[in-house]
N, C-alpha and C positions, 0 to 999 in steps of 0.2 A: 535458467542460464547456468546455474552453477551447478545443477547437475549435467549440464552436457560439458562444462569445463574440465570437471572432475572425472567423468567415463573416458573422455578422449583424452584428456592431458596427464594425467593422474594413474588413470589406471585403476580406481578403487572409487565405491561409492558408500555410501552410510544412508539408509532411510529415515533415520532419528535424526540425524543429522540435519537433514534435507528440509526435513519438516520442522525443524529451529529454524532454520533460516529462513524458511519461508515466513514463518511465523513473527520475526523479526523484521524483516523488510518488508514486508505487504500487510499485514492484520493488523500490526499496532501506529504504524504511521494511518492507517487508517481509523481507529480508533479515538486515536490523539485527534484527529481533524476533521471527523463527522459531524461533530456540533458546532465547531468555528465557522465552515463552511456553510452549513446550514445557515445558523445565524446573517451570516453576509448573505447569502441567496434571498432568505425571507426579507432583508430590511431593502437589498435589490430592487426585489419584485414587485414593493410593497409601496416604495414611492413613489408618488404624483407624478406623471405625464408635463415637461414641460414643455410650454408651448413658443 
């Protein structure tokens, strides 16, 4: 998204650039929340059926 705002709006793009941001808004919120989630998923799945 932010490279297509940047080409059409802007007029100028950076690939260094591109690749921080991405790396910032997708790989480390990801990071941060691969084990929490899990956690919640495993104790989820893991509990008894009630009836």
């Amino acid at each position: 998204m932010d490279i297509v705002y940047r080409a059409a709006v802007l007029g100028e793009f950076f690939p260094g650039e591109a690749a921080i941001v991405a790396v910032l808004l997708a790989f480390i919120p990801y990071l941060l929340l691969r084990d929490p989630m899990g956690r919640i998923a495993r104790h989820w799945i893991a509990r008894p059926a009630s009836c």
